[in-house]
PDB file of N, CA, C and O in Angstrom:
ATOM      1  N   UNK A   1     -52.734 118.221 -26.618  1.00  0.00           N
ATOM      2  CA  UNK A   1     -54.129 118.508 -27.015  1.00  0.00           C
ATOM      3  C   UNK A   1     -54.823 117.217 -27.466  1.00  0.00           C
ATOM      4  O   UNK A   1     -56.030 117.228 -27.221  1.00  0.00           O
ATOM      5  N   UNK A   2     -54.541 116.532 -27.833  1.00  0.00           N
ATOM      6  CA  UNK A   2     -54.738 114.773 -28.542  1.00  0.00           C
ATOM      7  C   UNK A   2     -54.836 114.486 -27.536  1.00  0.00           C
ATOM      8  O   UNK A   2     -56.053 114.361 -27.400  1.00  0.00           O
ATOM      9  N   UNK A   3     -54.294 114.221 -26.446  1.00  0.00           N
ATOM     10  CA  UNK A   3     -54.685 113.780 -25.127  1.00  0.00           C
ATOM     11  C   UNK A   3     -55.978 114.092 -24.745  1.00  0.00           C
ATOM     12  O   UNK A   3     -56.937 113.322 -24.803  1.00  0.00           O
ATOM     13  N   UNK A   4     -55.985 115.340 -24.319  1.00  0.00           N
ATOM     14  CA  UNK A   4     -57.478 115.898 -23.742  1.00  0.00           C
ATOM     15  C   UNK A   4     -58.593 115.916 -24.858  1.00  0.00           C
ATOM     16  O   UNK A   4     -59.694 115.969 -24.310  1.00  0.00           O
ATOM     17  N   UNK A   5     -58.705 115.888 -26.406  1.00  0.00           N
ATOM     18  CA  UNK A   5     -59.726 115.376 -26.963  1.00  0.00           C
ATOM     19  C   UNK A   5     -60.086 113.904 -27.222  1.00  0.00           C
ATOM     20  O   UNK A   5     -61.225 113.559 -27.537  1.00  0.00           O
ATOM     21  N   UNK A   6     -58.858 112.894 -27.043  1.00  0.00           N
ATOM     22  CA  UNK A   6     -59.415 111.600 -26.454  1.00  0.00           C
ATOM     23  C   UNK A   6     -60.056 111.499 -25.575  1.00  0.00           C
ATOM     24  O   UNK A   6     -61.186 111.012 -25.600  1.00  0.00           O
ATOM     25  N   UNK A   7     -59.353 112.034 -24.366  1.00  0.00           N
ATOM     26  CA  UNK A   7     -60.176 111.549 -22.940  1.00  0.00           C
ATOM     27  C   UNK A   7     -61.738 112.318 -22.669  1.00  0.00           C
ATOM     28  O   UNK A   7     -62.686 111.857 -22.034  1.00  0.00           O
ATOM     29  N   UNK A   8     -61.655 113.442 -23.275  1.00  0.00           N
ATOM     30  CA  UNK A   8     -63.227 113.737 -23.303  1.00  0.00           C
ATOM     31  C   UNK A   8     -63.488 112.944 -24.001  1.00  0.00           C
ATOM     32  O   UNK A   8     -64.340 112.270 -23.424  1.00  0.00           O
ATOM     33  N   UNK A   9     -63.203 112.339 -25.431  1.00  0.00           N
ATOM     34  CA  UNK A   9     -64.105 111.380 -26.079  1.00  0.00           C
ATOM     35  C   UNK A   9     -64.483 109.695 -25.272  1.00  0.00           C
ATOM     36  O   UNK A   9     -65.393 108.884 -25.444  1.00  0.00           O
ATOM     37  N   UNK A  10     -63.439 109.724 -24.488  1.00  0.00           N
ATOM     38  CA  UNK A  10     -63.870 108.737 -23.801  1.00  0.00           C
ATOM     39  C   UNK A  10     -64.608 109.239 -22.882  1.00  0.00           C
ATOM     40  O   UNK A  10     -65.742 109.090 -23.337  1.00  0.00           O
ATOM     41  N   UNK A  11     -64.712 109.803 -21.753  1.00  0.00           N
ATOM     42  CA  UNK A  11     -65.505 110.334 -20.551  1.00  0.00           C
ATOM     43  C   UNK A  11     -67.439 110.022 -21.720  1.00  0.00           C
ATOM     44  O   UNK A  11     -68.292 109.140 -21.811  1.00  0.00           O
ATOM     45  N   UNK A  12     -67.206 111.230 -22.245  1.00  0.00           N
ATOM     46  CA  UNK A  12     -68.342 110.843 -23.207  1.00  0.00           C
ATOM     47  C   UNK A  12     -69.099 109.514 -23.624  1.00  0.00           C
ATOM     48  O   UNK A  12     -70.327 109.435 -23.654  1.00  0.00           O
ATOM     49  N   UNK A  13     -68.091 108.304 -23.995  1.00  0.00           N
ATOM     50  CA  UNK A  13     -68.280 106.969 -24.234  1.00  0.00           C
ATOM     51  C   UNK A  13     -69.283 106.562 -23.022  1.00  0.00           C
ATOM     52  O   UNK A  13     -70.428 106.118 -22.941  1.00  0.00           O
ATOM     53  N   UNK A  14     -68.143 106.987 -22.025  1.00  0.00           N
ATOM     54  CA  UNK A  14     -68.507 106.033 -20.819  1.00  0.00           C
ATOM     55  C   UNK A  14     -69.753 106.618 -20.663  1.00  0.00           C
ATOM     56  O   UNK A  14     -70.507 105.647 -20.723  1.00  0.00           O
ATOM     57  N   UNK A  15     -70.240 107.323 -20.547  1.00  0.00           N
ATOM     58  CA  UNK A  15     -71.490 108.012 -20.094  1.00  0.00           C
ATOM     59  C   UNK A  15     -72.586 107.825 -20.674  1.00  0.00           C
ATOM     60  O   UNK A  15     -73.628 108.076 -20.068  1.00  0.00           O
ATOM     61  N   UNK A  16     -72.606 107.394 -21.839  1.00  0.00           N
ATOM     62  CA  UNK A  16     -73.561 107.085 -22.847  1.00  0.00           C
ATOM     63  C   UNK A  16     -73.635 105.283 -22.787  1.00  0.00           C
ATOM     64  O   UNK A  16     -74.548 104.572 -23.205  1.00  0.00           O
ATOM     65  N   UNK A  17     -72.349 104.862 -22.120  1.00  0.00           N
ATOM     66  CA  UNK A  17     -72.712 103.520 -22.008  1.00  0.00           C
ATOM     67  C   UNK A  17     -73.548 103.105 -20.766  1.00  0.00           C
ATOM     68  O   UNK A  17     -74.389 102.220 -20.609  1.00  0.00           O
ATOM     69  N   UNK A  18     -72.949 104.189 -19.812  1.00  0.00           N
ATOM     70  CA  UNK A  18     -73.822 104.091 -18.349  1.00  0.00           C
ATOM     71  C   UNK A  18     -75.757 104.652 -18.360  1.00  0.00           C
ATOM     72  O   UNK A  18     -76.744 104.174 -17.802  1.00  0.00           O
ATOM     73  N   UNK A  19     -75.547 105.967 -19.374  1.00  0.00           N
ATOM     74  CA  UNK A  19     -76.960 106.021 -19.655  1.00  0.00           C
ATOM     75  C   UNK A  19     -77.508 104.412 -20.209  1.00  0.00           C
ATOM     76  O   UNK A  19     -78.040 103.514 -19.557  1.00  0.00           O
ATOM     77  N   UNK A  20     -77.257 104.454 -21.204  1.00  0.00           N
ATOM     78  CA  UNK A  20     -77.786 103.271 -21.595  1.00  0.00           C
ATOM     79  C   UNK A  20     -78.547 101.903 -21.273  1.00  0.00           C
ATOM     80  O   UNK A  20     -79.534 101.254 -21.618  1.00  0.00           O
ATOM     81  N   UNK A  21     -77.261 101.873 -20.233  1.00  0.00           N
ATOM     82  CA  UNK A  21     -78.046 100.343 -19.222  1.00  0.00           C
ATOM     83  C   UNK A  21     -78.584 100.622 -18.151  1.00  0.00           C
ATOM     84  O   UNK A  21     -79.008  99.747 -17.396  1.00  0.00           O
ATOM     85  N   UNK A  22     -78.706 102.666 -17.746  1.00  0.00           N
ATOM     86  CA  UNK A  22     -79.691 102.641 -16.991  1.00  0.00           C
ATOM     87  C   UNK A  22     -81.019 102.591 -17.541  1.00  0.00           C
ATOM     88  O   UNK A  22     -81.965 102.222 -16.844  1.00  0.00           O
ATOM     89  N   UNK A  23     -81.187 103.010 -19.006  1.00  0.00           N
ATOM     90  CA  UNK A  23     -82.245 102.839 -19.761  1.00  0.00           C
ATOM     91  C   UNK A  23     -82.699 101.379 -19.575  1.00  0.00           C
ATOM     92  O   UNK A  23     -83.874 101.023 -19.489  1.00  0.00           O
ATOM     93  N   UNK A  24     -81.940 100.818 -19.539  1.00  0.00           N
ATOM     94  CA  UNK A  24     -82.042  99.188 -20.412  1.00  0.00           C
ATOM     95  C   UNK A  24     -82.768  98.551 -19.150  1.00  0.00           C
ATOM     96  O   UNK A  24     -83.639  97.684 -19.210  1.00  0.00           O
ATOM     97  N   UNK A  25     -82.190  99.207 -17.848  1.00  0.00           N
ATOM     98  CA  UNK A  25     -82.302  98.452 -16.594  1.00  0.00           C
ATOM     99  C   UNK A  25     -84.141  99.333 -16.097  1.00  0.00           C
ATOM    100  O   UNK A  25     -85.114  98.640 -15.799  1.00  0.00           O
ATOM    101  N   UNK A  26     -84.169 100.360 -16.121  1.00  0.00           N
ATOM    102  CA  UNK A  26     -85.431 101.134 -15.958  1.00  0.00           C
ATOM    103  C   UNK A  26     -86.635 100.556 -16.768  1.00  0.00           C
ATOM    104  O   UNK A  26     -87.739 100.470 -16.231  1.00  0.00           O
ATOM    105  N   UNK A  27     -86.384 100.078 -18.323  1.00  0.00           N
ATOM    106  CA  UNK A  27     -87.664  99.614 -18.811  1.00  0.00           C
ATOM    107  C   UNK A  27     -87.030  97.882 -18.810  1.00  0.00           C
ATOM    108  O   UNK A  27     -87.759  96.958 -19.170  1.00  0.00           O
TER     109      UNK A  27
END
């Protein structure tokens, strides 16, 4: 179970890092 609530917490990470610099890259 520690497994699969890391890796959603990562999946999550990543996604918010990819939003991000599409933000960053859009304005």
């Amino acid at each position: 179970m520690l497994e699969n609530d890391m890796s959603r917490d990562g999946v999550e990470d990543v996604g918010r890092m990819i939003n991000g610099r599409v933000a960053l890259h859009s304005s």
